[in-house]
C-alpha positions in Angstrom: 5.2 -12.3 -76.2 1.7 -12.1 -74.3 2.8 -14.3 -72.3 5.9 -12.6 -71.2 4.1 -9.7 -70.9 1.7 -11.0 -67.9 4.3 -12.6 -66.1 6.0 -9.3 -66.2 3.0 -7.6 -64.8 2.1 -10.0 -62.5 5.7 -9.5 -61.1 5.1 -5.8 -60.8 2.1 -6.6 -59.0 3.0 -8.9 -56.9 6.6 -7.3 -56.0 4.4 -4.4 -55.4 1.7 -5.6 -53.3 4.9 -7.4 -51.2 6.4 -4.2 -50.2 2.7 -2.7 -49.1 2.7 -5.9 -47.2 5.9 -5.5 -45.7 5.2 -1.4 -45.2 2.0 -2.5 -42.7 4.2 -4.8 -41.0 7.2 -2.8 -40.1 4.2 -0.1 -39.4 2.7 -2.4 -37.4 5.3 -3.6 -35.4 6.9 0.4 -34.9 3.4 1.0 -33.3 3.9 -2.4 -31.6 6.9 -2.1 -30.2 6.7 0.6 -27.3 3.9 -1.3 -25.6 5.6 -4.8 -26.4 9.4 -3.0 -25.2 7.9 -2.0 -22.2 6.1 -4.8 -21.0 9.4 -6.8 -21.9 11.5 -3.9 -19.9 8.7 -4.1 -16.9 8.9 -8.2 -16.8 12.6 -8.1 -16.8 12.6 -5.9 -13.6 10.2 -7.4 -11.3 11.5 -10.9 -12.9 15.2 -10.0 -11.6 17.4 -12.0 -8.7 15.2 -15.2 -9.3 11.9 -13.0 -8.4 10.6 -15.0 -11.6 11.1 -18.7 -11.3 10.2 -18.3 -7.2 6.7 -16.0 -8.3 7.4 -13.4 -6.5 8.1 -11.5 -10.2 3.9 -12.2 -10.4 3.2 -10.6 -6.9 5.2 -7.5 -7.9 3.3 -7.0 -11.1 -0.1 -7.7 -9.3 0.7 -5.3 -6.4 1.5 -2.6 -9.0 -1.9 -3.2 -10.5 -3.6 -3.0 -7.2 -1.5 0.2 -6.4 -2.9 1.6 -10.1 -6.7 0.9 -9.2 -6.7 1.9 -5.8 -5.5 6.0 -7.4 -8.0 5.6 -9.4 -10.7 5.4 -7.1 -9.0 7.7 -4.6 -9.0 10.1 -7.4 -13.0 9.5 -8.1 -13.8 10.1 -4.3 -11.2 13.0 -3.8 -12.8 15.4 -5.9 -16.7 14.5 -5.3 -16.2 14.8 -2.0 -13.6 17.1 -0.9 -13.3 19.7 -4.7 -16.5 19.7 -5.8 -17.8 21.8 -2.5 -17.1 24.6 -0.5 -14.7 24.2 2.4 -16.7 24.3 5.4 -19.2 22.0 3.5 -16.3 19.6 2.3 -15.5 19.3 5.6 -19.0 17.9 6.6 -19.0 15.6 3.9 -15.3 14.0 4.7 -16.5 13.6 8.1 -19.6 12.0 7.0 -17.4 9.8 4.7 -15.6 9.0 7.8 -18.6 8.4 10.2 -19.7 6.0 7.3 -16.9 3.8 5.9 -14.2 4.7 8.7 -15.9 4.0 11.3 -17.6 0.2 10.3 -14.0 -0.3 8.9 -12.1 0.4 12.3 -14.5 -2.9 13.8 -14.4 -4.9 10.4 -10.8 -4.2 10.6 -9.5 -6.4 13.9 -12.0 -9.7 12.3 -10.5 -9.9 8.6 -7.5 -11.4 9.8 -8.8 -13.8 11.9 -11.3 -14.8 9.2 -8.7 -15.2 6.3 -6.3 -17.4 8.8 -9.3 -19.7 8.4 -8.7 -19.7 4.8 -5.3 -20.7 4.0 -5.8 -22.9 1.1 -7.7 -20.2 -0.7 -5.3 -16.8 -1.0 -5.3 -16.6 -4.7 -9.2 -17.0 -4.6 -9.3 -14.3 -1.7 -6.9 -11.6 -3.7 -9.2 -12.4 -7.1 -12.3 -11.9 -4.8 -11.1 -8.3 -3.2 -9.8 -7.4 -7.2 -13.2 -8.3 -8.5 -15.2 -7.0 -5.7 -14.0 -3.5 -5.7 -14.2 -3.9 -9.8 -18.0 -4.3 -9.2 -18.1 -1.4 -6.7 -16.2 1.1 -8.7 -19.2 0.6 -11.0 -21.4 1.3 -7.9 -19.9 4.4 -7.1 -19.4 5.6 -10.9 -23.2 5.8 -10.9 -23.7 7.3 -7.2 -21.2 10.2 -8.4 -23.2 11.1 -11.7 -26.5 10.6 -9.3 -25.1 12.1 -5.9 -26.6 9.3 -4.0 -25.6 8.1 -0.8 -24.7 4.9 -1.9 -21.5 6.2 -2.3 -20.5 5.5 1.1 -21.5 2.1 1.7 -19.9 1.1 -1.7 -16.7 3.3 -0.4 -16.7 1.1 3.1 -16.9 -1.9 0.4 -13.9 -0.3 -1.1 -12.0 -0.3 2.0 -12.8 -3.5 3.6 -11.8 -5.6 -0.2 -8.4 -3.6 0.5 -7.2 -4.5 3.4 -8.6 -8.1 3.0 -6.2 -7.5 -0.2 -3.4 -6.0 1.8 -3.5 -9.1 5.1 -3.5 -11.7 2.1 -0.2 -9.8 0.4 1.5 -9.8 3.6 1.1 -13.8 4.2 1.9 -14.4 0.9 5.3 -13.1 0.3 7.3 -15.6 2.8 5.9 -18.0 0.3 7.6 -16.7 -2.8 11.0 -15.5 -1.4 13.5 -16.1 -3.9 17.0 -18.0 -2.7 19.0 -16.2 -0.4 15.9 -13.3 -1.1 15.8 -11.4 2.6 12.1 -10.8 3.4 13.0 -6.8 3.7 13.8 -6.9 0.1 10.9 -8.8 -0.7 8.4 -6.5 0.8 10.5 -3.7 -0.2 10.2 -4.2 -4.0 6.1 -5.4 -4.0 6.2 -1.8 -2.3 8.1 0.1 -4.5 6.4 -1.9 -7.4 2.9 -0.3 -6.0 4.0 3.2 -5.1 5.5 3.3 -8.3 2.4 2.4 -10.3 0.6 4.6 -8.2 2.4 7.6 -9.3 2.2 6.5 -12.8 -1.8 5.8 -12.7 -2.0 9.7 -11.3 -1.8 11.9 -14.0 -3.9 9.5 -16.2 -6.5 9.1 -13.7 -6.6 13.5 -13.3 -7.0 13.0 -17.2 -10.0 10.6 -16.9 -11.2 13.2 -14.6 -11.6 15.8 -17.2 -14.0 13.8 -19.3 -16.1 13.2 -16.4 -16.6 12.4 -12.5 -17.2 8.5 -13.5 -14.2 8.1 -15.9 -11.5 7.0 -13.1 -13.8 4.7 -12.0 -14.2 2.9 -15.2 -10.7 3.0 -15.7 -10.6 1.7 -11.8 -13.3 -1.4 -13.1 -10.9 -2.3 -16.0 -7.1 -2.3 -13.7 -9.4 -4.2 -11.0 -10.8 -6.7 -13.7 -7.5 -7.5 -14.8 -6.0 -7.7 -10.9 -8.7 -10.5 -11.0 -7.3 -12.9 -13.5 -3.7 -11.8 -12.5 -4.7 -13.3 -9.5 -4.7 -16.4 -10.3 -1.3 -16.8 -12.3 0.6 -16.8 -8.5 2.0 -20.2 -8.2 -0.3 -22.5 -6.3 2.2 -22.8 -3.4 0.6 -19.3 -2.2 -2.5 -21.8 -1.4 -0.2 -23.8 0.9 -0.5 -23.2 4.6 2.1 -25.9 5.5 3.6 -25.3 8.9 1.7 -22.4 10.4 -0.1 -21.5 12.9 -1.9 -18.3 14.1 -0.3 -15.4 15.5 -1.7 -13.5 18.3 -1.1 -10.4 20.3 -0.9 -12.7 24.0 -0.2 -16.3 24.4 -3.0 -18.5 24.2 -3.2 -21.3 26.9 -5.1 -24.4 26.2 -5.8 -26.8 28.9 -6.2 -30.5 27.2 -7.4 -33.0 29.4 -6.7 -36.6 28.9 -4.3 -39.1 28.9 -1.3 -38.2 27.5 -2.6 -34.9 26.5 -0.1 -31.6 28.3 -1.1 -28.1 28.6 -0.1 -26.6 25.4 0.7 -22.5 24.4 0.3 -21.3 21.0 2.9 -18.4 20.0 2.2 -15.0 20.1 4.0 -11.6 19.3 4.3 -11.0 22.8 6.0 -14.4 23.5 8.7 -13.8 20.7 10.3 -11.2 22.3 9.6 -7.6 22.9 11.6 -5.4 20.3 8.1 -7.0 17.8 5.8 -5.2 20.0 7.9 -2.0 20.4 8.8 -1.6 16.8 4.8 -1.7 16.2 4.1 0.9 18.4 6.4 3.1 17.0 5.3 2.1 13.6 1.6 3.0 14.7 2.6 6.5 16.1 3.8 6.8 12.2 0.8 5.9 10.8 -1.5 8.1 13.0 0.7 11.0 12.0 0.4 9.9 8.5 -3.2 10.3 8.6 -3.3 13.0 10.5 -1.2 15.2 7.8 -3.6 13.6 5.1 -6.7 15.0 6.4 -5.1 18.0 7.7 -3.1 19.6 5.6 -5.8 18.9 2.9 -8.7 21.0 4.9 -5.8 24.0 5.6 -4.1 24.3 2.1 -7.5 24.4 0.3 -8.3 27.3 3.1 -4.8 28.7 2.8 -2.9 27.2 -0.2 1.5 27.4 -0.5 2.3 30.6 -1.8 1.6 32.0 -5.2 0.0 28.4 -6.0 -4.2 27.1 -6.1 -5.4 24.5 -3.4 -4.9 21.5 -6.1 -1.2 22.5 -6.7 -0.8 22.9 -3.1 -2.0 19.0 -2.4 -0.1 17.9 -5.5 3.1 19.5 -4.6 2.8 17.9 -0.9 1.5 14.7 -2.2 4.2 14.1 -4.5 6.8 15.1 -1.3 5.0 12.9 0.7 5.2 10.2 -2.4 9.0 10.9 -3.2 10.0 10.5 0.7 8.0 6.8 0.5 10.0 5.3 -2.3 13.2 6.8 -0.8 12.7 5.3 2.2 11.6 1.8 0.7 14.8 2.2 -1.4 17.1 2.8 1.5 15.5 -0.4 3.6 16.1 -2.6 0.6 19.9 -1.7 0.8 19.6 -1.7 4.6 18.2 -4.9 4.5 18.0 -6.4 8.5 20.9 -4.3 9.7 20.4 -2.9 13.0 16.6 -2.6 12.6 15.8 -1.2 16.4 18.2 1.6 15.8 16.7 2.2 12.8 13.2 2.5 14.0 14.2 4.9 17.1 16.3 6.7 14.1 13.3 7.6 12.1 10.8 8.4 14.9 13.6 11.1 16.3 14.2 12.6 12.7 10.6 12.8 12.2 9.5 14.2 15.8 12.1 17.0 15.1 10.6 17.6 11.8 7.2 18.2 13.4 8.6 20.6 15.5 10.7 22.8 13.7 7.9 23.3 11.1 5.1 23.7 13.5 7.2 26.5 14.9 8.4 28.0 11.9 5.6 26.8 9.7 5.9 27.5 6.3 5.4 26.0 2.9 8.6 24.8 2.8 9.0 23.1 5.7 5.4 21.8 5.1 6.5 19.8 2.2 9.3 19.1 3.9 7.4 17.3 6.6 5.5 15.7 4.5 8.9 14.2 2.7 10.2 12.7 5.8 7.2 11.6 7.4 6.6 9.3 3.8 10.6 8.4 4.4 10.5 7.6 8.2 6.9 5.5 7.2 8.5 3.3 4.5 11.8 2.6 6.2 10.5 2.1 10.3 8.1 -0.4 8.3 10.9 -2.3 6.8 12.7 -2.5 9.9 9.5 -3.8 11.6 9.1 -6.7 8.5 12.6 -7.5 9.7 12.2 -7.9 13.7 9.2 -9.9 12.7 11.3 -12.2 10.1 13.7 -12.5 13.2 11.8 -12.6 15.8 8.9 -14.6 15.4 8.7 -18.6 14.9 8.1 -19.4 11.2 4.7 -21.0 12.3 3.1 -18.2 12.5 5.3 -15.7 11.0 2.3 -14.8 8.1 -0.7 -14.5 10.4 1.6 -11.7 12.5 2.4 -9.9 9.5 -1.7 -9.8 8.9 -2.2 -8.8 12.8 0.9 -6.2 12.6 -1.1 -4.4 9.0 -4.8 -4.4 11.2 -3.0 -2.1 13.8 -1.3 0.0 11.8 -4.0 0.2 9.8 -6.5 1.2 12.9 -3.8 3.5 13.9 -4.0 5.5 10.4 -7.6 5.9 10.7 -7.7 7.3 14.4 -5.0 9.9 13.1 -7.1 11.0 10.3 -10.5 11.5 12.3 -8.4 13.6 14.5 -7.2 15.5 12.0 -10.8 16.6 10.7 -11.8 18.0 13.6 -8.7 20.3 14.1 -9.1 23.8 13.8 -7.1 25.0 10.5 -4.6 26.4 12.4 -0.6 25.6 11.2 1.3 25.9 14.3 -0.8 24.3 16.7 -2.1 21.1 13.6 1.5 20.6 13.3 2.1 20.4 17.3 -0.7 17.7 17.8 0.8 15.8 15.0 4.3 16.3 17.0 2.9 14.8 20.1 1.6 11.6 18.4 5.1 10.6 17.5 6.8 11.9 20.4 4.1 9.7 22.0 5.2 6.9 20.1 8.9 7.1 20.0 9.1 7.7 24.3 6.7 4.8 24.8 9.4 2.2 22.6 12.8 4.1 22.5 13.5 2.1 26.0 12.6 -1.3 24.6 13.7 -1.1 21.4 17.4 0.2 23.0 17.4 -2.6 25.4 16.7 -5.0 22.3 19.5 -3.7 20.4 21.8 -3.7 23.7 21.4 -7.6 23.9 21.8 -8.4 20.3 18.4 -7.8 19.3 17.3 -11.3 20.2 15.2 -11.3 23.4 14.5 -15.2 24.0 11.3 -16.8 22.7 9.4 -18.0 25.4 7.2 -20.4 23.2 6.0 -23.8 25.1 
């Protein structure tokens, strides 16, 4: 009867302590299962249309952390050197920011190509190096912000220079994961997407960061960088293969050799490939030198004179997240575009956005402001696309990578002589808004003949490569 008994007790027991057990598990996995879901839902998408057997899935995800990181730190810099001052002082200090990192980074700029087309075999290593390296320099500037010391900008220069080392290696990478019958458009248009959207979901959480303190974002930048680093490394090792190209450059390079046997050889460059290459850039750089002309701009003139009935933050946010909604659109729209008609769709663009500039410098309002700011981030994304297109068509395989890297140094030169300009205007709407006007009208009348003559004969001027 004992005996009995026990057993019976020990089945209690044991029956009880089984359901606990199986309460903490189905606890456990309810609390698992949204980060777990999501990751699943988030590997499915970037994994899509073969993205995940070519490992192209792996450069979506590691662009979206990159995207993530970078906010963070923009975040961090934003408001110790722009919020945290009066205006007239903010200004001084954004131009000293400028004079600092822009400036040494408009030089570096042109020579971080060149240098990492001497290091084919070693991408993954160089995209690990620029994650780590602005890991280590979020650090750095975590502590100049709590000690306002002017390491800051040197570490901020750092910042820059690890970024678009990041962004050349990105763009010679992609040809090298295309997925079958993947267009190159679509390729670059969904790493894009991929980052812009990570970008607007690391906002808000790096403005929360914010609130516990000026260094937070950049210890949340340290630990999205950290893991960029060993993300890095899980591209396939075909990234690391530099079979079959060459170096791109902007004018034909003659070599005499002399010796028997030996002819006079020419190595491509993106003049030599056809024109509508060269055209399409220079209206892409008339983009980007609006683009960061309305950065610096319209942030000096809505913190002086915010939208209506809303603060100087609001005011940024509201055109921010125009300027951020336009982008996706427009990368979006060149995905289903794909390579159709990319000359027309480059002249396209430029016109809609010079007459954008115009009719809201005139009747400049907070309305057309954001409005602007909408299209310009539309026009951006998509004349880009149409420019990754006429170089996927235009230019020889060989060195169809290294003039992607070349293409991103301009643009990236032209973004930064925009933005100095537009720190020195005077905080006046009408006449901002007119000077951003003329870049693109600039732009557009220097390539709209070209770019029309391209289209005219089939958009394949002949390659005059020896």
């Amino acid at each position: 009867m004992n005996d009995v008994a026990t057993t019976d007790r020990r089945g209690v027991r044991g029956g009880g302590a089984s359901r606990v057990g199986g309460a903490v598990r189905s606890a456990a996995r309810a609390l698992h299962f949204p980060v777990t879901g999501a990751a699943r839902g988030i590997r499915r998408v970037t994994h899509a249309h073969g993205a995940g057997e070519s490992g192209l899935g792996k450069l979506i995800e590691l662009h979206a952390v990159n995207g993530a990181g970078d906010v963070m730190i923009t975040v961090a810099l934003a408001s110790t050197v722009f919020f945290s001052v009066p205006t007239d002082e903010a200004r001084g200090r954004v131009a000293l920011y400028l004079a600092i990192t822009m400036a040494p980074f408009t030089v570096l700029a042109p020579v971080i190509g060149p240098l990492l087309d001497r290091l084919p075999h070693g991408r993954r290593a160089a995209m690990a190096g620029a994650m780590l390296a602005r890991a280590l320099l979020a650090l750095i500037i975590s502590g100049a912000v709590a000690s306002g010391s002017l390491e800051l900008y040197p570490a901020a220069l750092g910042v820059l220079v690890a970024s678009k080392a990041y962004g050349v290696v990105r763009s010679a990478v992609v040809p090298r994961l295309l997925p079958p019958k993947f267009s190159l458009v679509k390729a670059n248009s969904r790493v894009t997407l991929a980052g812009l959207l990570a970008t607007g979901a690391a906002a808000p959480v790096a403005a929360g960061l914010h609130a516990l303190g000026d260094p937070w974002p950049l210890y949340g930048a340290f630990v999205i960088f950290a893991a960029g680093t060993v993300l890095s490394f899980t591209l396939p090792p075909m990234v690391d293969s530099a079979k079959g190209e060459d170096v791109a450059l902007l004018a034909a390079d003659e070599r005499h050799l002399h010796g028997p046997g030996r002819k006079q050889t020419r190595r491509p460059g993106l003049r030599t490939v056809g024109p509508a290459v060269t055209h399409a850039l220079g209206a892409n750089a008339a983009l980007r030198c609006l683009s960061g002309f309305l950065i610096f701009f319209l942030a000096f003139l809505l913190r002086e004179h915010p939208l209506t009935g809303e603060s100087a933050a609001v005011s940024l946010g509201i055109v921010g997240v125009a300027a951020g909604a336009g982008n996706a659109l427009g990368t979006a729209v060149g995905a289903w575009l794909r390579s159709r008609a990319p000359e027309i769709i480059i002249v396209a663009v430029v016109a809609v956005v010079l007459g954008a500039a115009i009719v809201a410098a005139v009747f400049f309002g907070a309305l057309l402001v954001a409005c602007l700011a909408a299209v310009a981030g539309f026009a951006q994304a998509l004349a880009k696309l149409a420019l990754d297109a006429l170089i996927q068509r235009d230019v020889p395989e060989a060195v169809r990578t290294s003039a992607f890297a070349r293409s991103e140094t301009l643009l990236q030169m032209a973004w930064v002589f925009g933005g100095a300009v537009g720190i020195v205007m005077p905080l006046n709407g009408t006449v901002g808004l007119l000077v951003g006007a003329l870049f693109v009208a600039v732009g557009w009348l220097g390539t709209l003949k070209g770019l029309l003559a391209s289209a005219r004969h089939g958009g394949r001027a002949p390659a005059r490569v020896a």
